[in-house]
N, C-alpha and C positions, 0 to 999 in steps of 0.2 A: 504494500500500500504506500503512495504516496502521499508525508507528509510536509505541509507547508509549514509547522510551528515551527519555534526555534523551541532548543531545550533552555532552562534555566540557567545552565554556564553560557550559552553563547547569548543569551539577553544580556546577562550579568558582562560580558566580556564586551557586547555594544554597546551597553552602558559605558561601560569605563573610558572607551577608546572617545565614543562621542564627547562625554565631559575633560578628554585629556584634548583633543581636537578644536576644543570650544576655550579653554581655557589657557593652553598653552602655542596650539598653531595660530589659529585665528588671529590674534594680537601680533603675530610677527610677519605674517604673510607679504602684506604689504613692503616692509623692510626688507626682506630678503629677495624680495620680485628684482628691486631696485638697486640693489648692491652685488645680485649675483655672486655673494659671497655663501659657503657650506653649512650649514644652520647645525651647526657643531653643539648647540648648548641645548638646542633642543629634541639633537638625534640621544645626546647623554642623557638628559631628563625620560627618552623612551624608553631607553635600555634598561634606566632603571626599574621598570613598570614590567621589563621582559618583551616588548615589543619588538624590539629588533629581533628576537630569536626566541620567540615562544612557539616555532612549529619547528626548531631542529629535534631529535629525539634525546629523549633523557642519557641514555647511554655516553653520546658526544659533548653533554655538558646542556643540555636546551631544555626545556618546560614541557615537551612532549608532547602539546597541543597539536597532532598533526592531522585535526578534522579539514578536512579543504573548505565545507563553509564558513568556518569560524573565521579561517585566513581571509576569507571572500570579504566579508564583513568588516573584519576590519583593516584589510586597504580597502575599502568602501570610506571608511570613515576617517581614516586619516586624508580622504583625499579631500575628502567635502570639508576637510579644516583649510588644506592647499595641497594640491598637488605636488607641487615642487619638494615641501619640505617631506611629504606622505614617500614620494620618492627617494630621500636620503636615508628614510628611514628602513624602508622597506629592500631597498635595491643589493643589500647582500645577498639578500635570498635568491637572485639569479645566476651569480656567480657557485653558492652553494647547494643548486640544486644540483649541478653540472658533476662536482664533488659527489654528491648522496647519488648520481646515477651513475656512475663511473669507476669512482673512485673504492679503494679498497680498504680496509677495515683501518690497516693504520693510518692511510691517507686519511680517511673519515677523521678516527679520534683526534690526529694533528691538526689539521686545518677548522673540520668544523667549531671544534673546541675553541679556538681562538673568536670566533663569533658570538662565544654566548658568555661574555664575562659583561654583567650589569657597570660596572664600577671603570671597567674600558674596553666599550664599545669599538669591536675592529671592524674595516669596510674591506670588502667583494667587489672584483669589478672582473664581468665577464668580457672576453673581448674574442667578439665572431669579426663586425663589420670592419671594410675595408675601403678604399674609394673605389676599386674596382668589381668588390664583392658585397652587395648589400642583400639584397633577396636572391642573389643567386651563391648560397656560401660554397657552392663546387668548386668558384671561381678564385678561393682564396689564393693571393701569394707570400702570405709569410710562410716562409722555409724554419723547418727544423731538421738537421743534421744531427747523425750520432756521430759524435767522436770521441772512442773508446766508452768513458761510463758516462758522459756528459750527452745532454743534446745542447745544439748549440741555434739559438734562434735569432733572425734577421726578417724582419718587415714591418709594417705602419699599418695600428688597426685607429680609424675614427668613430667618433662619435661614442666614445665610450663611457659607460657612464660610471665616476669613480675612477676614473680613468688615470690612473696616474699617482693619486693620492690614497690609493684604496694599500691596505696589505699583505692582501694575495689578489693578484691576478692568474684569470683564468684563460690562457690564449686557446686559442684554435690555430691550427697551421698545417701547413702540408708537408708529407714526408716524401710523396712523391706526384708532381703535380700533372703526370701523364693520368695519374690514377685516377685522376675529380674525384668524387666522392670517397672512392675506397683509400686515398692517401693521406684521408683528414687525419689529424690526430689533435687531443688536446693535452696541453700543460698546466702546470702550478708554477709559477714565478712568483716568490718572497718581493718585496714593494724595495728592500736596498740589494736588489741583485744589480752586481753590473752587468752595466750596458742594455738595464729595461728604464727608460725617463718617460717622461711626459712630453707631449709637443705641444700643438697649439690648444690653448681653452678656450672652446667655441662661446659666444654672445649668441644667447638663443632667443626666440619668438617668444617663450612661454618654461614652464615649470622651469624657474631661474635659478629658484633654490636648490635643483639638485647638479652638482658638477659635472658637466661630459668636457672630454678631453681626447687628443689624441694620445696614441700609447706608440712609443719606439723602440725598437728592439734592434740593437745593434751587435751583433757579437754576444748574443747573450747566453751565458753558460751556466744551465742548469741540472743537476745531476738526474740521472736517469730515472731514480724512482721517483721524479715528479712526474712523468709520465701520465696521465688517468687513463686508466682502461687497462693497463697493462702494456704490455710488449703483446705485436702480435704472435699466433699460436699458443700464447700460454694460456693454462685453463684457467676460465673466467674471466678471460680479456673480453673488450669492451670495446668496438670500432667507436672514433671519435663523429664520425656523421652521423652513428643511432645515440650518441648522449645527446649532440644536435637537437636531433629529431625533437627527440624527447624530452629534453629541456624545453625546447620550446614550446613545442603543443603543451602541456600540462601547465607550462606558468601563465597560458596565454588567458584562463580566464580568471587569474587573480588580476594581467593587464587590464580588462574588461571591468571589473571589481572597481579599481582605480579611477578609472574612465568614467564609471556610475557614480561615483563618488560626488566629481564633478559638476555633471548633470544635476544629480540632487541639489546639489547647491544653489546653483545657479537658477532651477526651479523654483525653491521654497523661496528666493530673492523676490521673482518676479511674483511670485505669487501673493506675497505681501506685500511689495510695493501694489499691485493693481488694486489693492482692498481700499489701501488709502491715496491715490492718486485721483482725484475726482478730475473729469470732463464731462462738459454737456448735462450737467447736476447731476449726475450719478457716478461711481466709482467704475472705474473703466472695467475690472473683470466680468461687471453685469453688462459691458457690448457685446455682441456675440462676435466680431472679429478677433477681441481679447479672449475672452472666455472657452473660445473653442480651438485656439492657443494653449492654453494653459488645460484643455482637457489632454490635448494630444502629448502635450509633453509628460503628463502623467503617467500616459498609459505604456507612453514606450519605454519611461524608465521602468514600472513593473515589467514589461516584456521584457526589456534586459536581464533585472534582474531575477527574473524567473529561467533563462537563457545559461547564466552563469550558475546558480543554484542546483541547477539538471547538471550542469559539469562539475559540479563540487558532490553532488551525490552518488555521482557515477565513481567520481575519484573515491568517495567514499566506502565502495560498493566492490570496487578494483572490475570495474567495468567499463573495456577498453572505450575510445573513440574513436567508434568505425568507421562514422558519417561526419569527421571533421567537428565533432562539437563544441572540441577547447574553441577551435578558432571560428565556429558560429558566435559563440559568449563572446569573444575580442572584439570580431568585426561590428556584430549588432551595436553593442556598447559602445564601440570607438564611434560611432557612425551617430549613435543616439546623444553623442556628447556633442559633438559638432554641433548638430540642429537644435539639440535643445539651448546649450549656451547662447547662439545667435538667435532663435528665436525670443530667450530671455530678455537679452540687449533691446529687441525691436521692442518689448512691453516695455522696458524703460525710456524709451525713446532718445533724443538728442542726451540724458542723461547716463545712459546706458552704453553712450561712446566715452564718457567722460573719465578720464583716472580719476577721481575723485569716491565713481561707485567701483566693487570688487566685478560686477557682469565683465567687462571688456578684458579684465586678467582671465576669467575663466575661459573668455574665446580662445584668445592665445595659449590657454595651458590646455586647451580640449584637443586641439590640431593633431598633435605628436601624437595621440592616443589612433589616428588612422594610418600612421609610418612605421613607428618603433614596434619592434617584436613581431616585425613583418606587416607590411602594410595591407591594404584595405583587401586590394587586388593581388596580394598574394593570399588573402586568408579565402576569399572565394577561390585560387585553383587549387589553393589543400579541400573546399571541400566539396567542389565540383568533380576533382579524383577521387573522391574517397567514396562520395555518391555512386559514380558511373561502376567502381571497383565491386560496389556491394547491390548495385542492383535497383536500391531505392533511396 
């Protein structure tokens, strides 16, 4: 049977997240939109609360909460404080899920374990994209050579988020790039290895609070058992294009989560502004050009988040995604953020362009949720294959 309640820990847990979102993001959003500096005091203030890493498992040092709704929830809710910051906070868990699908026992306990210390919060930064390889990661050209116990890596991944200042990075690269796919492999790189730096730090459109960066890898010598997967042929290796896979689809509908986060906000803005905005002696929600506005944005963020809920339960259930589901919840939601934020704006009107209200940041921080973790138009051919594959 399907149930739509939440149980009592995950009220109790969007409780908390809301009131830590309302009381701690909220108030700095703006500031950090503006300064595009890393909101460092209040990724520490999460960690303390267990946020940053209350879904690693207990055994690596984590809280053990690894219901995929809960997660849903609350990046739902940190995002509807800001994105940007809901972002710093959240964005280890993409580097470390890469880790927890790949990686091997002692990999796990070393790295994950560094993520879940309350008192100092360590950052994760995954690094697939490239300027040449963005939705197509076959195309990747960082090289990783072995040479004797070491591999030794060379190439430039962008748009990384964490990128540079995080303390493990998690690269992708090729071992051999006739191979495309079958040459992927990924690493662990420590933040003071030589010859991994930072390049440029990109000025973005939207979600300012969180850091992307390029990442450089020059000569960079890492020993062999950073590897994740393994070495090929050994038992229980792990090809780096199914961690890939698999990293992505599975986080894609906490991306979505995020995205709804958004949207909600940006809803409940407009939706009280319309109660008290009067035109033409009445309160604009009772126009029907308003009102039936403000119906449709309601209804698609419940479809969203009804969209994501179905992939949190399935995760729940260890019921694969045959028909592209994770990235149904991504795209829907990426897509319900866009229109709903901009539809918000238009009920505010000229006010609604203005920096003065939060609507015009939520357009700019809604955008990235139809590109990142694979964009719009990649997430319909994951599940136009995945349809045609299965039939229906």
């Amino acid at each position: 049977m399907v149930d739509f309640g939440l149980t009592e820990e995950q009220k109790a847990m969007q409780k908390m997240v809301h009131e830590f979102a309302e009381k701690e993001i909220r108030p700095r959003a703006e500031e950090y939109d503006q300064s595009e500096d890393f909101p460092w005091d209040v990724v520490k203030k999460a960690a303390k609360l267990g946020l940053t890493h209350f879904w690693f498992p207990e055994e690596y040092g984590g809280i053990g909460e690894t219901d995929a709704i809960t997660h849903f929830i609350v990046a739902e809710e940190l995002c509807w404080g800001c994105a940007g910051i809901g972002t710093s906070i959240l964005s280890t868990g993409l580097a470390a899920s890469a880790i927890m699908v790949m990686g091997t026992d002692e990999q796990k306990k070393k790295y994950i374990g560094r993520f879940c210390d309350p008192d100092n919060p360590r950052l994760g930064a995954m690094c697939l994209t490239e300027p040449e390889a963005g939705s197509d990661v076959s195309n990747i050209s960082t090289t990783a050579k072995l040479d004797g116990d070491e591999y030794v890596l060379n190439g430039t991944k962008c748009f990384i988020t964490n990128g540079g200042i995080a303390d493990v990075h998690v690269v992708f690269a090729t071992t051999d790039r006739s191979l495309g796919w079958a040459g992927l492999a990924a690493f662990i790189i420590d933040k003071d290895t030589p010859g991994l730096s930072m390049g440029k730090k990109e000025k973005k459109m939207g979600v300012r609070a969180s850091h992307t960066a390029e990442v450089v890898m020059a000569d960079c010598r890492i020993p062999k058992a950073n590897r994740l997967g393994g070495e090929p042929g050994e038992p229980g290796s792990t090809s780096g294009a199914f961690g890939a896979i698999s990293m992505l689809e599975h986080s894609r509908p906490g991306v979505g989560a995020s995205a709804l986060g958004i949207a909600r906000a940006a809803y409940e803005y407009a939706l009280e502004y319309s109660k008290n905005r009067v035109q033409f002696r009445k309160p604009i929600h009772l126009h029907q050009g308003i009102g039936f506005k403000l119906a449709d944005m309601a209804t698609k963020i419940d479809a969203a988040r009804l969209l994501i809920w179905r992939a949190g339960w399935m995760v729940n259930n260890r019921i694969p995604f045959q028909r592209g589901e994770g990235s149904m919840s991504k795209l829907y939601a990426g897509d319900v953020a866009m229109e709903v934020t901009v539809d918000a704006l238009q009920v505010l009107g000229g006010y609604g362009y203005m920096r003065d209200y939060p609507v015009e940041r939520w357009v700019r921080d809604a955008k990235i949720y139809q590109i990142w973790e694979g964009t719009a138009e990649v997430q319909r051919m994951v599940i136009s294959r995945a349809i045609a594959a299965h039939g229906k």
